[in-house]
N, C-alpha and C positions, 0 to 999 in steps of 0.2 A: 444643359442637363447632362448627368453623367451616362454614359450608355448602359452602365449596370441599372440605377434610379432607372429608365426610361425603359430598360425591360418588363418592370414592377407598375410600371405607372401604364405606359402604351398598350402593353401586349396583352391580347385578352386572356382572360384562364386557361382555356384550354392552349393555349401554346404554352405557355408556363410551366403548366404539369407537361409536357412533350418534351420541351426543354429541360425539365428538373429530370422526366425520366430518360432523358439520354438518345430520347430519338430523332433532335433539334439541336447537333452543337450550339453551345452558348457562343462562342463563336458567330457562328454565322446568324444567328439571332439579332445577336446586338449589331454587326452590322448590314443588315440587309433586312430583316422582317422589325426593327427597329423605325427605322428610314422609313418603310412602308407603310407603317401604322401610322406615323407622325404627317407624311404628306395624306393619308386616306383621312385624318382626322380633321384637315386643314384645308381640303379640294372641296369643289362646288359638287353638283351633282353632274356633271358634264364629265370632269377630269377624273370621277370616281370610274365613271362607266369609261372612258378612255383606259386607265388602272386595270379593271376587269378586264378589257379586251386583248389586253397588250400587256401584262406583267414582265414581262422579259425585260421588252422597249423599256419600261418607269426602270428597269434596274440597269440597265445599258448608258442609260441618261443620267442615274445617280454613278455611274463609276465614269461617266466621261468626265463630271462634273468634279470628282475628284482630283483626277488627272490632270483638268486645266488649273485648279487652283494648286495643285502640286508647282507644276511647270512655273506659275506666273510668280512663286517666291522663290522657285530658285533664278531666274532671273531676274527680277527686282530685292532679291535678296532682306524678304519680310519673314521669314521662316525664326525659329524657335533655336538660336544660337548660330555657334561659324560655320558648320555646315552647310545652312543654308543660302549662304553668299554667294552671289553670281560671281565664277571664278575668274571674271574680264577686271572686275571690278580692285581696285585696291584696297586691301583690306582697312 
């Protein structure tokens, strides 16, 4: 799903209007209160109230999770053209 579609789809109205009025960069919308909407919509009621207690943590968790998938294509060199070749490797 495209992050712009998943603002419209995910995020309830009133972020929307907060967003549309400039008080919510789109930006950080789509990546971070995106993410959150989509894992709150897809948690039990356990990992919801985990969510509520700890927002930070669920967002510490989604950028470490980034991170390691970052890392693990530039050394197995699965990334999206030549840049992302582990540079050990022969091209």
């Amino acid at each position: 799903m495209s992050r712009r579609l998943a603002l419209v789809e995910l995020l309830p109205g009133s972020v929307r209007q907060q967003v549309r009025a400039g008080k919510i960069a789109a930006h950080v919308a789509m990546k971070y209160l995106v993410r959150m909407a989509a894992a709150w919509r897809d948690a039990s009621p356990a990992v919801r109230e985990r969510i509520l207690a700890a927002p930070d943590l669920f967002l510490k968790v989604l950028a470490a999770g980034g991170a390691i998938r970052l890392r693990l294509e530039l050394i197995t060199g699965s990334g999206h053209g030549p840049d992302h070749r582990d540079a050990r490797r022969p091209p």
